[in-house]
Backbone as XML, in Angstrom:
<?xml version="1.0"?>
<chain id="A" units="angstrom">
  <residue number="1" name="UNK">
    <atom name="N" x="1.970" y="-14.409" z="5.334"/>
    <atom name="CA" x="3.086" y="-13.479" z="5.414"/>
    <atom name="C" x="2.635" y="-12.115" z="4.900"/>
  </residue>
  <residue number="2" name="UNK">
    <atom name="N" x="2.650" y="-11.344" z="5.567"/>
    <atom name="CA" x="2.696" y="-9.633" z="5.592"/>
    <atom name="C" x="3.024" y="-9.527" z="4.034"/>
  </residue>
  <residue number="3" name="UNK">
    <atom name="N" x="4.012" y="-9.475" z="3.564"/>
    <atom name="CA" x="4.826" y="-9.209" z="2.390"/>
    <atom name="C" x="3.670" y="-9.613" z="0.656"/>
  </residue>
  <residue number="4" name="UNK">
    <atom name="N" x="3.275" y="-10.749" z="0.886"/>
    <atom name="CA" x="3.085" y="-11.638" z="-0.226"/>
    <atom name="C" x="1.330" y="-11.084" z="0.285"/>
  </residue>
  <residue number="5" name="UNK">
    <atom name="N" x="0.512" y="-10.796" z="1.103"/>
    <atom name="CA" x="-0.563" y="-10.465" z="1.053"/>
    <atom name="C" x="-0.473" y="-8.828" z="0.849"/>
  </residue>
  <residue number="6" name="UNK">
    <atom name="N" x="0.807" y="-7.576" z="1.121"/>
    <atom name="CA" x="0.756" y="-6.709" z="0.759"/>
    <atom name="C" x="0.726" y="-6.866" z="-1.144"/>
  </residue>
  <residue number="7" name="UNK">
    <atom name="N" x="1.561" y="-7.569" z="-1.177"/>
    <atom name="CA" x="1.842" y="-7.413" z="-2.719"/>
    <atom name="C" x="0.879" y="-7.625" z="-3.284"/>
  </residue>
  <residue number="8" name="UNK">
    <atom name="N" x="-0.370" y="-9.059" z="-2.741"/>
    <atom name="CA" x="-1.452" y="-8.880" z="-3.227"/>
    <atom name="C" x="-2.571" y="-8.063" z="-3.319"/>
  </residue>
  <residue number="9" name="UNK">
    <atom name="N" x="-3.155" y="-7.336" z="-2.514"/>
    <atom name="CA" x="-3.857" y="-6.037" z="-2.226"/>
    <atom name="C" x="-3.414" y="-4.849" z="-3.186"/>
  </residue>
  <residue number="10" name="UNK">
    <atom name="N" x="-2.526" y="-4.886" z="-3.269"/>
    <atom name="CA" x="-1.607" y="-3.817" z="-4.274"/>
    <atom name="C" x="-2.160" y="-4.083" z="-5.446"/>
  </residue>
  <residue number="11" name="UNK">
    <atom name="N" x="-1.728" y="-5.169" z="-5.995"/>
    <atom name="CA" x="-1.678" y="-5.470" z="-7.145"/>
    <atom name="C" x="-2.937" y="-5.474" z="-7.789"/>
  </residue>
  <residue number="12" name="UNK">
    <atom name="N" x="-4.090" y="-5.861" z="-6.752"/>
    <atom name="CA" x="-5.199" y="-6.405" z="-6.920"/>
    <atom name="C" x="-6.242" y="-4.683" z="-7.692"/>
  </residue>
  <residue number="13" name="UNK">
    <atom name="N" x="-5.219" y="-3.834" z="-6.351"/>
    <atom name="CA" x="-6.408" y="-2.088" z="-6.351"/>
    <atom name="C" x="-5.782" y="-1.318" z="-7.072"/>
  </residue>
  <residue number="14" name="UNK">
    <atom name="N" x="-4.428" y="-1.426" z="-8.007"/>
    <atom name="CA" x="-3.528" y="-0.505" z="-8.300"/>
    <atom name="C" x="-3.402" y="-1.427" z="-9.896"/>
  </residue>
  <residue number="15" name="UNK">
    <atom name="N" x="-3.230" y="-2.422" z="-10.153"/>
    <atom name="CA" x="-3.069" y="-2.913" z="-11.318"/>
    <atom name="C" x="-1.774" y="-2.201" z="-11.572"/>
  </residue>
  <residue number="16" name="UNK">
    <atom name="N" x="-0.602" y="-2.249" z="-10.957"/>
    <atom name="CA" x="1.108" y="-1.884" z="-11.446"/>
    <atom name="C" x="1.638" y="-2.014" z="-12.324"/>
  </residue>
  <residue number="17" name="UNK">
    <atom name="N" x="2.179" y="-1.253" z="-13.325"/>
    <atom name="CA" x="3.419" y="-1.874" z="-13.884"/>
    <atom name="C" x="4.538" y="-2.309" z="-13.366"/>
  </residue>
  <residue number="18" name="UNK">
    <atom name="N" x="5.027" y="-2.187" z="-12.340"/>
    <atom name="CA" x="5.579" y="-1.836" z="-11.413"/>
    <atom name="C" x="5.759" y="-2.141" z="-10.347"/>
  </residue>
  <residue number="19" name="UNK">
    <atom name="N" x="6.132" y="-2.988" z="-9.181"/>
    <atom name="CA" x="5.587" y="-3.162" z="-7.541"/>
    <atom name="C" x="6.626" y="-3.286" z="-6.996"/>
  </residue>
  <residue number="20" name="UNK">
    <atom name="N" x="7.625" y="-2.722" z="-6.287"/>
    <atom name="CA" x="8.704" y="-3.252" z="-5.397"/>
    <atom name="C" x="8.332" y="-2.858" z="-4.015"/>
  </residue>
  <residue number="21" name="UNK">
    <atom name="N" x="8.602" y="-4.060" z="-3.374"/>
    <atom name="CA" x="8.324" y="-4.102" z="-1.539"/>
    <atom name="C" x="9.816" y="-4.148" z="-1.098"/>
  </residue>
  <residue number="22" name="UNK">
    <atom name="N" x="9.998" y="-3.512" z="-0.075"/>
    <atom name="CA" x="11.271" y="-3.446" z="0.958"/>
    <atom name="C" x="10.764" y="-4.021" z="2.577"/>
  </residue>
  <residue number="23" name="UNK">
    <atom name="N" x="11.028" y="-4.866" z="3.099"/>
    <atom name="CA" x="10.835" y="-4.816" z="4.242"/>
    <atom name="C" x="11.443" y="-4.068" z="5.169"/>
  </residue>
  <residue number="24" name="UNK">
    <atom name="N" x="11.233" y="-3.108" z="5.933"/>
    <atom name="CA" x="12.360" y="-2.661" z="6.737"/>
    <atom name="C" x="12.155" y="-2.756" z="8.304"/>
  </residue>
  <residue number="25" name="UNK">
    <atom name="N" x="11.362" y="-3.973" z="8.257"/>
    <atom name="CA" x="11.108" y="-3.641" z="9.820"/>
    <atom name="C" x="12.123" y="-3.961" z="10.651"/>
  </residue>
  <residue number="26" name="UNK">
    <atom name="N" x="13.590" y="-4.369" z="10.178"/>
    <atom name="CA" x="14.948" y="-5.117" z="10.765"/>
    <atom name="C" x="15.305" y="-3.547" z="11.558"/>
  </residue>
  <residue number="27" name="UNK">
    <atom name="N" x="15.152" y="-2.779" z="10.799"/>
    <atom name="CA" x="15.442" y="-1.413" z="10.774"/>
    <atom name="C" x="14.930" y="-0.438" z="12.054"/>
  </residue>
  <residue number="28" name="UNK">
    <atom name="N" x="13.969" y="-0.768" z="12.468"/>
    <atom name="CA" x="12.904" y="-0.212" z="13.568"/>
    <atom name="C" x="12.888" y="-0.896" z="14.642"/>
  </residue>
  <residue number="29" name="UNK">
    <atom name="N" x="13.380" y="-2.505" z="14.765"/>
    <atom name="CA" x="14.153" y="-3.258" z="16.158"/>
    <atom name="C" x="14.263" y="-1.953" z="17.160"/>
  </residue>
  <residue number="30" name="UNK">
    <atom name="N" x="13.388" y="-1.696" z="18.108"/>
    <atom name="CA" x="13.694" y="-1.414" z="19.576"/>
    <atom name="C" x="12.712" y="-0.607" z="19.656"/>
  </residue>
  <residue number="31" name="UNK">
    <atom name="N" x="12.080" y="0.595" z="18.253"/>
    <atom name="CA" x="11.135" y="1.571" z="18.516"/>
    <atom name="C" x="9.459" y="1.311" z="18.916"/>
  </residue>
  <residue number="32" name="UNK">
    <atom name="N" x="8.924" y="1.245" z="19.791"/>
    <atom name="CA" x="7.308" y="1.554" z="20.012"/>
    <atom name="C" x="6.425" y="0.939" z="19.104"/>
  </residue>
  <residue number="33" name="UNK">
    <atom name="N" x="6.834" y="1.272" z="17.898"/>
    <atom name="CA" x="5.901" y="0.852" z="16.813"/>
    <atom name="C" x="6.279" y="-0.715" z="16.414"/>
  </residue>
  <residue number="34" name="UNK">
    <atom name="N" x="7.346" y="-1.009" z="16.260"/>
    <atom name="CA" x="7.900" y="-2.118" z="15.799"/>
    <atom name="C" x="7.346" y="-3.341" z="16.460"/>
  </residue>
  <residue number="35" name="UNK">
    <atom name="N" x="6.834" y="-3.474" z="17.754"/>
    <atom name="CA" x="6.216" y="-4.297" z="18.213"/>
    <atom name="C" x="4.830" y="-4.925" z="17.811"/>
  </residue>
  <residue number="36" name="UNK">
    <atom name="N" x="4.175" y="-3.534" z="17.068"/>
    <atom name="CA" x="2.888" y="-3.943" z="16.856"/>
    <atom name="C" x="2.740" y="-4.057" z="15.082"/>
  </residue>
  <residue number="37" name="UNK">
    <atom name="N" x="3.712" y="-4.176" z="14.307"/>
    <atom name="CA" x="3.770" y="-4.634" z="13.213"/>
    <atom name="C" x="4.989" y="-4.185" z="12.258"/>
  </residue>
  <residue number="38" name="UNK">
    <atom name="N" x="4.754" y="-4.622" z="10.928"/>
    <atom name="CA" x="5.584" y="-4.361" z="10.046"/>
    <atom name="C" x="6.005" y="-3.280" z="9.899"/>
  </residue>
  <residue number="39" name="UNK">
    <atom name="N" x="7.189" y="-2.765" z="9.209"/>
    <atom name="CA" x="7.252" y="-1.636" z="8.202"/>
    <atom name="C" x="8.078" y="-1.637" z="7.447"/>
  </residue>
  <residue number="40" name="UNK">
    <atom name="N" x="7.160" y="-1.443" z="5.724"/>
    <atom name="CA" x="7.759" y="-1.684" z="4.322"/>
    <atom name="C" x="7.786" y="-0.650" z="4.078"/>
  </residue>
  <residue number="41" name="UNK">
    <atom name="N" x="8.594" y="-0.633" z="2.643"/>
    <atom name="CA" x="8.868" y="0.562" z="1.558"/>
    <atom name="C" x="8.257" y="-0.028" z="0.726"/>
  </residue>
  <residue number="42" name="UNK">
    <atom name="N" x="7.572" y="0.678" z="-0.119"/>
    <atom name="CA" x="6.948" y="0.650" z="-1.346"/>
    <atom name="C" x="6.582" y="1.509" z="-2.597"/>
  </residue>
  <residue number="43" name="UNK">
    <atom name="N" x="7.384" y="0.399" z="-3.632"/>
    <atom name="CA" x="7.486" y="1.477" z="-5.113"/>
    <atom name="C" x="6.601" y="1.098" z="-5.742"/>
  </residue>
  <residue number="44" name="UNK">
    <atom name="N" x="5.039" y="1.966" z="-6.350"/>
    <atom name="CA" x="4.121" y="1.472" z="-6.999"/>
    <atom name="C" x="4.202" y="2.560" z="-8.201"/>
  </residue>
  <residue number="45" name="UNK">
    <atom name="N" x="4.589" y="1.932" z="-9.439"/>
    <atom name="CA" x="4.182" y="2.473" z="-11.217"/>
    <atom name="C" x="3.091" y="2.403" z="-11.856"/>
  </residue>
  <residue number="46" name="UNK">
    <atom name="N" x="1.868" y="3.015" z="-11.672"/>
    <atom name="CA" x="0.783" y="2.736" z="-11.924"/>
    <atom name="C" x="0.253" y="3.819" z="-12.934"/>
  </residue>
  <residue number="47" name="UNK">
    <atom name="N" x="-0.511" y="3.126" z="-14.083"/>
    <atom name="CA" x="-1.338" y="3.798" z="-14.440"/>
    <atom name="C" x="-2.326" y="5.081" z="-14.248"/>
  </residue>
  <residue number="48" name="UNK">
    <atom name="N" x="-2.710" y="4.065" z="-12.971"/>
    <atom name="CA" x="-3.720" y="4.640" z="-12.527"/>
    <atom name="C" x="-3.546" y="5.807" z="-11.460"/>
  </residue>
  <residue number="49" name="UNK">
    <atom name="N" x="-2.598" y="6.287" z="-11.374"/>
    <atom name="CA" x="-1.735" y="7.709" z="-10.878"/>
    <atom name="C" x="-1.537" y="9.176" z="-11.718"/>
  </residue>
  <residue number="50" name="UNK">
    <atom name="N" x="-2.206" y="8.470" z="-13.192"/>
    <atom name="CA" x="-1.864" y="9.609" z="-14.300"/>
    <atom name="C" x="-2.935" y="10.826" z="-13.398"/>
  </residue>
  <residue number="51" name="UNK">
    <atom name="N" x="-2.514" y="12.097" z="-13.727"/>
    <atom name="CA" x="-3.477" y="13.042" z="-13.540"/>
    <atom name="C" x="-3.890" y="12.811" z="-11.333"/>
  </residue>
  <residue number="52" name="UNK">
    <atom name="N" x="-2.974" y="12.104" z="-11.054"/>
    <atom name="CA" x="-3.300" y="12.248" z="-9.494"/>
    <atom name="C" x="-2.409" y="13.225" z="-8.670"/>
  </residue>
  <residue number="53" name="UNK">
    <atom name="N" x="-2.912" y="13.723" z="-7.767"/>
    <atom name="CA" x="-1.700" y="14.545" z="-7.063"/>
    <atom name="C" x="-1.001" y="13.503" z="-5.666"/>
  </residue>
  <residue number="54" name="UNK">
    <atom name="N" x="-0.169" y="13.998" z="-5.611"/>
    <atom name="CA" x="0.645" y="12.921" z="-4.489"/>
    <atom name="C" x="-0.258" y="12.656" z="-3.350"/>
  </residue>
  <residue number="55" name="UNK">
    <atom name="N" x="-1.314" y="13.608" z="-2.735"/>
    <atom name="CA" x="-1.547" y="12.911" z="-1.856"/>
    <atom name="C" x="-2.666" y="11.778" z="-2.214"/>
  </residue>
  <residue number="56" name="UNK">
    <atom name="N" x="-3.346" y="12.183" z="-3.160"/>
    <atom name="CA" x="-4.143" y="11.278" z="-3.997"/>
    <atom name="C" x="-3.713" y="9.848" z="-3.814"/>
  </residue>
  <residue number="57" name="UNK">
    <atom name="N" x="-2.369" y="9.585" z="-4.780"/>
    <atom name="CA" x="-1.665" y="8.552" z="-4.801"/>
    <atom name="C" x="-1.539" y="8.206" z="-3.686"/>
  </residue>
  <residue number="58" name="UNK">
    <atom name="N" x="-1.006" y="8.317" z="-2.612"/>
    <atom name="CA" x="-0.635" y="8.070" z="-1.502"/>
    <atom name="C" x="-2.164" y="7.194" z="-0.427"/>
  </residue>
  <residue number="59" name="UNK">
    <atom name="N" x="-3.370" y="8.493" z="-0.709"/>
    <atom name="CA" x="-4.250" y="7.674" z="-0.190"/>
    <atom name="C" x="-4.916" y="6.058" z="-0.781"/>
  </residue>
  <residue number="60" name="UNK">
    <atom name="N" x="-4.838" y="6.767" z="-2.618"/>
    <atom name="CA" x="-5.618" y="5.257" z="-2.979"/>
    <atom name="C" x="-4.133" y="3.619" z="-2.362"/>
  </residue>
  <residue number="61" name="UNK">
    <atom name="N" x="-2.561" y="4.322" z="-2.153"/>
    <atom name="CA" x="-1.954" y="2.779" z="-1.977"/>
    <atom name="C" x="-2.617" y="2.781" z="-0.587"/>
  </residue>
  <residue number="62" name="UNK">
    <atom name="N" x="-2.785" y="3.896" z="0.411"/>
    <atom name="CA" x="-3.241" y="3.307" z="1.762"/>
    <atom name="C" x="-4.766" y="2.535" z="1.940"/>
  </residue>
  <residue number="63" name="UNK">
    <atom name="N" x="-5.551" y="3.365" z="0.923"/>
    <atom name="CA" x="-6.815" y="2.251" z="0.691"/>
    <atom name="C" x="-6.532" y="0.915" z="0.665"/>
  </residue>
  <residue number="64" name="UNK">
    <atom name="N" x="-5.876" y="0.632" z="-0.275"/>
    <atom name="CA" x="-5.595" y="-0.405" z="-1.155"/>
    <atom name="C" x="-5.071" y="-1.802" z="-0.195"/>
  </residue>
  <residue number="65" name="UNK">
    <atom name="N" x="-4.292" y="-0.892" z="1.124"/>
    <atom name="CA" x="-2.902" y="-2.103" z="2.279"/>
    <atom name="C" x="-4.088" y="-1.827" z="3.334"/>
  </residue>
  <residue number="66" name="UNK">
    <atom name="N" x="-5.547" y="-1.317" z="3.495"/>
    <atom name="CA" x="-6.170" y="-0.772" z="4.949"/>
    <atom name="C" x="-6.507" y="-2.400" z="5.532"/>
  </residue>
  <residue number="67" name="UNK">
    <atom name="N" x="-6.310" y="-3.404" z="5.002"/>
    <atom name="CA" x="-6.833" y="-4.700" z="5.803"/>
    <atom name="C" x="-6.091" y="-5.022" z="6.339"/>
  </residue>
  <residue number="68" name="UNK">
    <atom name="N" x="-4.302" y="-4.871" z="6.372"/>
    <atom name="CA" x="-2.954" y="-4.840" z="6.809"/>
    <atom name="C" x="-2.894" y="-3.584" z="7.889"/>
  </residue>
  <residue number="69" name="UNK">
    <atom name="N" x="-2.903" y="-2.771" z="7.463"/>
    <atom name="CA" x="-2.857" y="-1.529" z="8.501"/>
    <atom name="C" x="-3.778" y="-1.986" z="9.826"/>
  </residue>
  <residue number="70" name="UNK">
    <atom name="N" x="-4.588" y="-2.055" z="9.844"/>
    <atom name="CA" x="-4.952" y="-2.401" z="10.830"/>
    <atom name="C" x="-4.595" y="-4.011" z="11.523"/>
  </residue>
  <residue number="71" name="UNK">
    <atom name="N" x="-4.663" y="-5.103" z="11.026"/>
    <atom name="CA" x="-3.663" y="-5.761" z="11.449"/>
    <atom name="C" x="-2.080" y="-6.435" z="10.952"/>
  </residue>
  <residue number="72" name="UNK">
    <atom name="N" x="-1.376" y="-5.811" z="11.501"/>
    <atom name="CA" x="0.342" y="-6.504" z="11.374"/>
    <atom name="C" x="1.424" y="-5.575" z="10.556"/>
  </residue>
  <residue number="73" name="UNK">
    <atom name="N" x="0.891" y="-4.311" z="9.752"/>
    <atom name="CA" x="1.218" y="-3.592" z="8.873"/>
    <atom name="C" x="1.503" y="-2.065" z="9.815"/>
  </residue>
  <residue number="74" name="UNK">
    <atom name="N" x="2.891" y="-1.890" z="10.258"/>
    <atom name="CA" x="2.531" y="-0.510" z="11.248"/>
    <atom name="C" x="3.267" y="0.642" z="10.334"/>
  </residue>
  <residue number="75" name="UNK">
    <atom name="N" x="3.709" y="0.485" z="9.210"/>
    <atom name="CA" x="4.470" y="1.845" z="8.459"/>
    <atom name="C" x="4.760" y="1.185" z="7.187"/>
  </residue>
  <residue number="76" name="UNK">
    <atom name="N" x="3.698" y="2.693" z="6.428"/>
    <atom name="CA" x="4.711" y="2.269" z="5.085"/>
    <atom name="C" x="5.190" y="3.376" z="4.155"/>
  </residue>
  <residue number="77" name="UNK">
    <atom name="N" x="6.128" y="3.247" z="3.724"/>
    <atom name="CA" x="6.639" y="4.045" z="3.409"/>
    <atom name="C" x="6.220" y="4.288" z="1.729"/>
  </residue>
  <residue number="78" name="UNK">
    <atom name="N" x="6.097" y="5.431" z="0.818"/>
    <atom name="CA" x="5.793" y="4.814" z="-0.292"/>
    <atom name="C" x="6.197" y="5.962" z="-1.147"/>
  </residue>
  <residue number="79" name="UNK">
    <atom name="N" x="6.065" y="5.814" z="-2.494"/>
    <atom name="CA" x="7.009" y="5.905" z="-4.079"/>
    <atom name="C" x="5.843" y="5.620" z="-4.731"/>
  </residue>
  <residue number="80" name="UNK">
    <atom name="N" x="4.948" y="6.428" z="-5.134"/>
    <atom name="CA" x="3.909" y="6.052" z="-6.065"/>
    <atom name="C" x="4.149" y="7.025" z="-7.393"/>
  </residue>
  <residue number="81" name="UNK">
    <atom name="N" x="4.164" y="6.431" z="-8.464"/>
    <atom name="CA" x="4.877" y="7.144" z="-9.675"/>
    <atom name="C" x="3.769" y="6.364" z="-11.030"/>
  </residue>
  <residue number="82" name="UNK">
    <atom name="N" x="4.005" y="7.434" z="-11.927"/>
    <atom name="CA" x="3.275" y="6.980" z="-13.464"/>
    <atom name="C" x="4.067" y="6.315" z="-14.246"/>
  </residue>
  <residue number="83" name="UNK">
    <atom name="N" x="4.007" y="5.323" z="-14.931"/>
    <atom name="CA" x="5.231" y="5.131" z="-16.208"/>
    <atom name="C" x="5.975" y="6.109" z="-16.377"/>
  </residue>
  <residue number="84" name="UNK">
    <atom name="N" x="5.441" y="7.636" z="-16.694"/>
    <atom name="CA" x="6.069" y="7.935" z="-17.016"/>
    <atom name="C" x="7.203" y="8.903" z="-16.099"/>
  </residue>
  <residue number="85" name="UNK">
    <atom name="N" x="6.855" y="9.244" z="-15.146"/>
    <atom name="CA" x="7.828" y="9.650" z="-14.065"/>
    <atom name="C" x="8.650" y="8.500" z="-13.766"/>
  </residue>
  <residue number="86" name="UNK">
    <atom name="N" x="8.475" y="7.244" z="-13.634"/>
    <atom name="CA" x="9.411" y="6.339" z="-13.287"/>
    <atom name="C" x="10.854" y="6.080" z="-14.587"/>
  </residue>
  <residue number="87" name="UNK">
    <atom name="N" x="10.384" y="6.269" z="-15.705"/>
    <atom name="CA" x="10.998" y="6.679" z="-16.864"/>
    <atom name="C" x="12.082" y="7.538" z="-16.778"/>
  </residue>
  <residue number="88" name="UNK">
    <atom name="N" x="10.960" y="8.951" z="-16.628"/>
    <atom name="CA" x="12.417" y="9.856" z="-16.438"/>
    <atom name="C" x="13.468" y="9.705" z="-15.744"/>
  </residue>
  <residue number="89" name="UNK">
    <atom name="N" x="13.054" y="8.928" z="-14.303"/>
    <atom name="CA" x="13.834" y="9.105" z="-12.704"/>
    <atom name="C" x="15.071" y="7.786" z="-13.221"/>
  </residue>
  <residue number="90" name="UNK">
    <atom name="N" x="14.254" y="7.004" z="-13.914"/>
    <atom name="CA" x="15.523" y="5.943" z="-14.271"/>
    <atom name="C" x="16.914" y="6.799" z="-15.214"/>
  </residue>
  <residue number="91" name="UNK">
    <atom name="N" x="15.827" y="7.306" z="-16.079"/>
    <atom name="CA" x="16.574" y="7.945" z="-17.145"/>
    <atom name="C" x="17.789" y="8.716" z="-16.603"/>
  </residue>
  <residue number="92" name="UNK">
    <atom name="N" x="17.406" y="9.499" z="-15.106"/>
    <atom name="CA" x="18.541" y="10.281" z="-14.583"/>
    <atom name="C" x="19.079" y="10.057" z="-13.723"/>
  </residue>
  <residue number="93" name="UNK">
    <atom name="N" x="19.393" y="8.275" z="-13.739"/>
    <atom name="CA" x="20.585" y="8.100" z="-12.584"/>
    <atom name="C" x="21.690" y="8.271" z="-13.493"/>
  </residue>
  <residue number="94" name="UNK">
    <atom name="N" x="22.784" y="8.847" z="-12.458"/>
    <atom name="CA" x="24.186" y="8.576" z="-13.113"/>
    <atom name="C" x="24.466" y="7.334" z="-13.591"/>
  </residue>
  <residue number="95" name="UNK">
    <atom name="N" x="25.662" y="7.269" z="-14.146"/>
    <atom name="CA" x="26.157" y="5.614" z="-15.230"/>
    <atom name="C" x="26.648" y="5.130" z="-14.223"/>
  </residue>
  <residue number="96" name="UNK">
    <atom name="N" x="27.159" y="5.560" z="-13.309"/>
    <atom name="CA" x="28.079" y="4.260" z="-12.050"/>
    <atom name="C" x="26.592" y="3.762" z="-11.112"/>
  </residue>
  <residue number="97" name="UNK">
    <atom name="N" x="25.018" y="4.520" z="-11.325"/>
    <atom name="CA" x="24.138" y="3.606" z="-10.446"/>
    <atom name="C" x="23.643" y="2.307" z="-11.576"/>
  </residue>
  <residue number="98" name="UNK">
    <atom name="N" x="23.760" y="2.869" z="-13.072"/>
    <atom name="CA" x="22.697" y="2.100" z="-14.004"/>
    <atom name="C" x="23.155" y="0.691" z="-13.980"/>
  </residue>
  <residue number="99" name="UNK">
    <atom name="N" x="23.749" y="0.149" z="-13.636"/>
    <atom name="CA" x="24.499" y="-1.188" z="-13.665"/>
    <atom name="C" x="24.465" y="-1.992" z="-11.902"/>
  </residue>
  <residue number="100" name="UNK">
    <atom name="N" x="23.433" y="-1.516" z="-11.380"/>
    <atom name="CA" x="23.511" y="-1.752" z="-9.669"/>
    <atom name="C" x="22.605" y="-2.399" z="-9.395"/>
  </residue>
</chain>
């Protein structure tokens, strides 16, 4: 399964605090791409993001899923954050999301 071998690859090149997968390929039903594979969302809290710039981040999670990308993996969407940005961003949801 797509899902449980993304999470592993992740986990494996990124060492997370952090890992949430979304599947959304329910979502993409009818478009071009959807035929030839998945497409997730993905929230990675990593360490190893301190001192990176976004596209940085962005390339080491696409390193990290490239055995998927090429087969069964067609979009992903991604949220790559440090402890401590994930911190703040919690810190500033309103009180009617913190309980959701």
């Amino acid at each position: 399964m797509i899902s449980s071998e993304l999470h592993d690859l992740l986990s494996r090149a990124l060492a997370p605090v952090r890992l949430e997968l979304r599947d959304d390929s329910a979502a993409h039903a009818g478009h071009a791409g959807a035929r030839s594979g998945a497409h997730f969302a993905v929230t990675v809290v990593a360490d190893c993001f301190v001192g990176r710039t976004p596209l940085q981040r962005h390339r080491m999670v696409y390193d990290a899923a490239a055995p998927l990308l090429r087969n069964g993996l067609h979009a992903l969407q991604i949220s790559a954050l440090t402890p401590a940005e994930a911190a703040r961003s919690s810190a500033s949801l309103p009180s009617d999301q913190e309980n959701s």
